[in-house]
N, C-alpha and C positions, 0 to 999 in steps of 0.2 A: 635681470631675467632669472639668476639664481633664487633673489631672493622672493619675486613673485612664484616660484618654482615648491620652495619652500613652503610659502604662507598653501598654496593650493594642497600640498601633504597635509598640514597640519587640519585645515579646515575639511579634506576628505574623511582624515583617522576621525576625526571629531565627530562629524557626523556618523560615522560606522561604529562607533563605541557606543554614543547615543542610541542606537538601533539595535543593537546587539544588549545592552542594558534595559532598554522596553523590553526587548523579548524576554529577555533569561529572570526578569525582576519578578513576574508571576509566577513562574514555573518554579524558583527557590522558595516564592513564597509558599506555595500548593505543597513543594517537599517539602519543608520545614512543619507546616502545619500536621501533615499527615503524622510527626512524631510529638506533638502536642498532647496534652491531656485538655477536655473540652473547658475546664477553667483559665488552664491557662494560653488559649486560645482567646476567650471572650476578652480577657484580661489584657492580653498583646497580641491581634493578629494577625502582624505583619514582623515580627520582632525572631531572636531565635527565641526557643524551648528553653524553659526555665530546666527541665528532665528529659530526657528524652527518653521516648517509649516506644513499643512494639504494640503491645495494646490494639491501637488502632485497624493494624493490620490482620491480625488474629480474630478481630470482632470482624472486618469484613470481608475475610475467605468462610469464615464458619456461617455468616447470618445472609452472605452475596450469594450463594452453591458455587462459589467462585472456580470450582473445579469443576463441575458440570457446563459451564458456563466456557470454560476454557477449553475444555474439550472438543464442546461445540464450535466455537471458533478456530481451530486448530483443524477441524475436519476438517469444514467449509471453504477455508483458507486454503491449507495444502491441497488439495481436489480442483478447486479452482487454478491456484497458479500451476499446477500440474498439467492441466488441462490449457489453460491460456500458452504455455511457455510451449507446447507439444504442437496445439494447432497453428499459434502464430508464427513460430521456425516454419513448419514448413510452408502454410501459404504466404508469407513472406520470400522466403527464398524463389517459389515459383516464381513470382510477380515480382522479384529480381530481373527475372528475364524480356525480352524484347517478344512482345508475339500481340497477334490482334485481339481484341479488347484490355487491352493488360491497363492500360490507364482509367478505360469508367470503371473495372473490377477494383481500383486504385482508391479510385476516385468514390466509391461507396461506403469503403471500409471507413475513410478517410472522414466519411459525413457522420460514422459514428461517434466520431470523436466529435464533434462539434456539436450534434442535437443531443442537448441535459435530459437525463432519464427524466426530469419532473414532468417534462412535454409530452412525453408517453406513455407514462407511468398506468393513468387508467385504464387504455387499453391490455397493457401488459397485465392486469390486474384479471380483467377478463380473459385474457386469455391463457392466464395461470388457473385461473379456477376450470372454464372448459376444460384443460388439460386435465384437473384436480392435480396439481403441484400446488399448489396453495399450503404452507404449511407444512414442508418437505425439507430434508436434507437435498435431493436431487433437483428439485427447483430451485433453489437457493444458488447451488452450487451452476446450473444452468444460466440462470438469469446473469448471474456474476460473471462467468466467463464471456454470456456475450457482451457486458457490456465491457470489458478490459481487451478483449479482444482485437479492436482497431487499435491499438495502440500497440499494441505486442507486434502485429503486422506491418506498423510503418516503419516502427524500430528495428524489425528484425529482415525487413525488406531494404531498407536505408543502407545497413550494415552489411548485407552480402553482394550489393551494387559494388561497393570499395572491391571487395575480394576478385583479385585477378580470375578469370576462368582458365587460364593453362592449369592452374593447381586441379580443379577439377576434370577438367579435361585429360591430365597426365595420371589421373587415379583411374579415370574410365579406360584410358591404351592399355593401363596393367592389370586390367582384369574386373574392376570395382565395379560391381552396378552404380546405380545414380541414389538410390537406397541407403548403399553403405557407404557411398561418398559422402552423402549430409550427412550420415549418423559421425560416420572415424575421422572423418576431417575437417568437415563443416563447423559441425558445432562444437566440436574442442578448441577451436579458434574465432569460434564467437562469445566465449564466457564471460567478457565485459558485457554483452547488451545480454545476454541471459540474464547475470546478475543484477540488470540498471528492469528488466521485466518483472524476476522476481519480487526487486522491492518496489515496486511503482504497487504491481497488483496485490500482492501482499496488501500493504497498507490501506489499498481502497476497498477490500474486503474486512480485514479486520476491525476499520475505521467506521465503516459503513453503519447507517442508523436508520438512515430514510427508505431506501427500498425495504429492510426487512421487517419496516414496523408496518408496510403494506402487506407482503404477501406471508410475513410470519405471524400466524396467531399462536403458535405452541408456545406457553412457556418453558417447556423441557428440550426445545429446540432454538430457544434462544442463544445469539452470543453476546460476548461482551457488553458491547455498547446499549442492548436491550436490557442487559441484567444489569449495567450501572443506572439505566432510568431507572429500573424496578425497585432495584434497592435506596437509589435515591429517595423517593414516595413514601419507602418506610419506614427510613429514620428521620424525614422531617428536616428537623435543623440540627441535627448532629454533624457537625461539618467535618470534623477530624476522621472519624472513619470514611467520608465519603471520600476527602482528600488521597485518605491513603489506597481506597481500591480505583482513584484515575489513575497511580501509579502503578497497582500492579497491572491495570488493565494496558498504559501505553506502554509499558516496560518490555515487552517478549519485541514487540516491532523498533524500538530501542535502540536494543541488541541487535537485531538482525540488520539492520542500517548501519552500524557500527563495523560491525563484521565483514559485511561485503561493500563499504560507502568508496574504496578503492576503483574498485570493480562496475560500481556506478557511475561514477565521474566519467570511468573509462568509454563504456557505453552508452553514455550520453552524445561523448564526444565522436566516438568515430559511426555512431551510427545517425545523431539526427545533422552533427555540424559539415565532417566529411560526404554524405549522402548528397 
């Protein structure tokens, strides 16, 4: 039994190494290329750097408007999960609670998550233009939050289920509204599924390629992912600079996964597993 016990370790790590080597083998190869010179890239493309250079990088913040570009993404981004993390606390929290319709209100948000914006996209399409958001920072930022939005509400609704109600209950005898109960004690005790919201949305913002190559025609309101097409087109087959702005462009969400990936886990766990 031991040693059947044994052979099953061996043969799981084996597999999870193998899988963890797919994944990580392109990603070093994409960093390593990005400090390549385009010779010696042609020359070994999968190898390290004969030199290593910065070059790359420098050609494509200056020739990408990789700061324009970032900025933009940065706005979009933060304004969105601002707005997602703001509205889904609290109609989550309501729909915490036991009252009549609270399951189809439940049960609607809940369809968001499950029908792919590509099903709707056309319409949405018309109906950004009607509006004229077409090509807007506030559209952009609008369309983004609803579609992140059932998801912020399952999580953040999931999560204040677990939460005893005396804790709120004994803030409202000593004087709290219901107001300053969620603000002072609600949500400083929900900062795991906060932080598992902020990087869920984050990412699918920042990430994001397919809605905003519908209803974004600006290119001065492009983000990232529009401006790595962009500049893809117009260095052709110059691969080493491209390499290096997928880095700089996945690198800011990176970090911020890094940063709060604690905080994630945590959130994950007590709001979709305990829920």
């Amino acid at each position: 039994m031991k040693t059947k016990t044994t052979a099953d370790k061996i043969i799981s790590y084996s597999v999870l190494i193998l899988m963890v080597a797919l994944i990580l083998y392109p990603l070093m190869a994409i960093f390593l290329s990005a400090f390549k010179t385009m010779s010696d890239f042609m020359g070994n493309p999968l190898g390290i750097p004969k030199t290593f250079t910065v070059d790359n990088f420098v050609y494509a913040w200056s020739k990408m408007h990789f700061g324009t570009y970032t900025a933009n993404s940065v706005l979009v981004s933060s304004l969105t999960v601002a707005l997602v993390c703001v509205l889904g606390a609290m109609a989550g929290y309501k729909l915490s609670f036991n009252f009549k319709g609270n399951k189809l209100i439940f049960t609607f948000f809940l369809a968001g998550m499950a029908v792919p914006v590509q099903s709707y996209i056309i319409t949405l399409f018309q109906f950004m233009k009607k509006m004229k958001l077409l090509s807007s920072y506030p559209g952009l930022i609008l369309v983004y939050t609803a579609i992140n939005l059932p998801f912020a509400i399952f999580i953040f609704s999931s999560f204040f289920k677990t939460v005893p109600r005396e804790l709120s209950e004994a803030a409202q005898v000593d004087g709290c509204s219901e107001m300053r109960t969620f603000a002072q004690i609600l949500i400083p005790i929900s900062k795991p599924t906060l932080a598992t919201v902020v990087i869920v949305t984050m990412m699918n913002v920042w990430n994001d390629f397919f809605v905003q190559m519908i209803i974004n025609m600006d290119q001065k309101k492009y983000t990232l992912p529009m401006g790595l097409l962009k500049f893809r087109s117009e260095t052709s087959v110059n691969w080493t600079p491209l390499f290096a702005s997928i880095i700089l462009v996945a690198l800011p969400v990176a970090i911020v996964f890094v940063l709060l990936q604690k905080q994630f886990i945590k959130g994950l766990t007590n709001g979709a597993v305990k829920g």
